[in-house]
C-alpha positions in Angstrom: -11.5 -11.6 -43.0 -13.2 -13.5 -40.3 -17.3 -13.6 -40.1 -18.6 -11.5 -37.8 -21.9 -12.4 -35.3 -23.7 -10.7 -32.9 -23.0 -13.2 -30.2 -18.9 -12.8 -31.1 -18.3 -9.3 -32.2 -17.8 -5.8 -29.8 -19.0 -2.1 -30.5 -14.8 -2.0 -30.0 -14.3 -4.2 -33.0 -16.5 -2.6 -35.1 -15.9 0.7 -34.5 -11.5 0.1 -35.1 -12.8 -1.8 -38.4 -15.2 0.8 -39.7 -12.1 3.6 -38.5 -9.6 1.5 -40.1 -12.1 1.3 -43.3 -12.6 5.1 -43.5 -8.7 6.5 -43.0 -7.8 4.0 -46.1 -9.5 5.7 -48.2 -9.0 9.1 -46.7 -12.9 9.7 -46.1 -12.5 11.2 -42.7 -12.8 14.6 -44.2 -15.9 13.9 -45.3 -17.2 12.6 -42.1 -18.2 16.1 -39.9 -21.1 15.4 -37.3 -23.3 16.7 -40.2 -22.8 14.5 -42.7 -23.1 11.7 -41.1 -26.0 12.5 -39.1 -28.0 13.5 -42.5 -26.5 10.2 -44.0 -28.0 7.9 -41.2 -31.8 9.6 -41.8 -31.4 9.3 -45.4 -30.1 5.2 -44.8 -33.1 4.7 -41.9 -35.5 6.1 -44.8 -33.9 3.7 -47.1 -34.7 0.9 -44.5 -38.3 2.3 -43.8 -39.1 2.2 -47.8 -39.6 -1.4 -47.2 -42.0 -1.4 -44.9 -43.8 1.9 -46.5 -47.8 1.3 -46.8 -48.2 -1.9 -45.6 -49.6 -2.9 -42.3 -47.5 -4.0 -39.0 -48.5 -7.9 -39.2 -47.6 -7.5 -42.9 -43.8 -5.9 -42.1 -43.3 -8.7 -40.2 -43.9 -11.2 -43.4 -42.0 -8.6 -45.4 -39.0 -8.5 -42.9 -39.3 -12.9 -43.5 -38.9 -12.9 -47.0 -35.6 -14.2 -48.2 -35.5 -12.2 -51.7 -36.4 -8.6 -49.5 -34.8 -9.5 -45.7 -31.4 -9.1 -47.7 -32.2 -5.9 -49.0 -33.3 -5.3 -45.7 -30.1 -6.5 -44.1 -28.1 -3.9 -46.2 -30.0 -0.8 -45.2 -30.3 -1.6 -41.8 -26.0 -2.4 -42.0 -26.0 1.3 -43.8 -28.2 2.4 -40.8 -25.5 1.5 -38.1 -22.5 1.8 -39.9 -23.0 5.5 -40.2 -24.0 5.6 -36.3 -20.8 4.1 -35.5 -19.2 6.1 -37.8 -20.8 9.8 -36.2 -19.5 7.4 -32.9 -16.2 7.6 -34.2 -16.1 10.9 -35.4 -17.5 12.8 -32.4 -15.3 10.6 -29.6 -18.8 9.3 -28.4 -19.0 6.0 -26.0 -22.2 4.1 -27.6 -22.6 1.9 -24.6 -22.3 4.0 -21.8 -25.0 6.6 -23.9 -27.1 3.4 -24.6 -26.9 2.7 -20.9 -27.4 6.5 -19.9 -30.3 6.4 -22.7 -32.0 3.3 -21.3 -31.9 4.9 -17.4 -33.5 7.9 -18.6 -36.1 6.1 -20.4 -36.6 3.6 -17.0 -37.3 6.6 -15.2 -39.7 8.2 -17.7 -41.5 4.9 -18.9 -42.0 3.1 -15.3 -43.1 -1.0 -16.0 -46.2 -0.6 -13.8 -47.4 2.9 -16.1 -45.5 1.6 -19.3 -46.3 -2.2 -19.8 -48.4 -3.1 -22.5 -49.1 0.6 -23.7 -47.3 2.5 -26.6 -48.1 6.4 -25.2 -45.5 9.1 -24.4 -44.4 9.5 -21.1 -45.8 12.1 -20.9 -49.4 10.3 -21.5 -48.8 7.8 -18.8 -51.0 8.4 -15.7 
């Protein structure tokens, strides 16, 4: 199996290797919207447990540690493999709802109201 990067590799491609992972070993009845939905929170929690009580400057060191950043690596895989997996299962095009996602939150967080701050939109005057 070829390496996969970033730079080389489509949501397509993933998505028809993750499918083609699942039907060989007959999981796809275990993969309703529900489970996979409450198997992505519990993998992001897995991810966050790194990070848990320590400071923002000092998850940035944590995330640079060779030893932990490979840990890290393999919850944060877990994390999107099961979103491309509840993709899969629920027919649901990730880019055109990252795209919709991203307009919505263009129009809610404006650059001239939004740069620089962390507040809700709905904070933003």
């Amino acid at each position: 199996m070829a390496a996969l990067h970033d730079s080389t590799t489509t949501l397509t491609e993933l998505k028809t290797r993750l499918l083609a992972f699942v039907r060989e070993r007959d999981w796809e009845q275990f993969h309703a919207p529900k489970n996979l939905s409450m198997a992505l929170a519990a993998e992001a929690g897995e991810l966050m447990e790194h990070f848990l009580w320590t400071t923002p400057e000092a998850s940035h060191a944590i995330a640079a540690e060779p030893a932990k950043r490979q840990k890290i690596a393999e919850e944060l895989a877990d994390v999107v493999i099961y979103a491309l997996e509840f993709a899969n299962a629920t027919g649901l095009d990730v880019a055109a709802a990252i795209e919709a996602k991203m307009a919505a939150n263009a129009a809610k967080y404006p650059v001239e109201k939004a740069r620089g701050r962390a507040d809700k939109y709905t904070e933003l005057k």
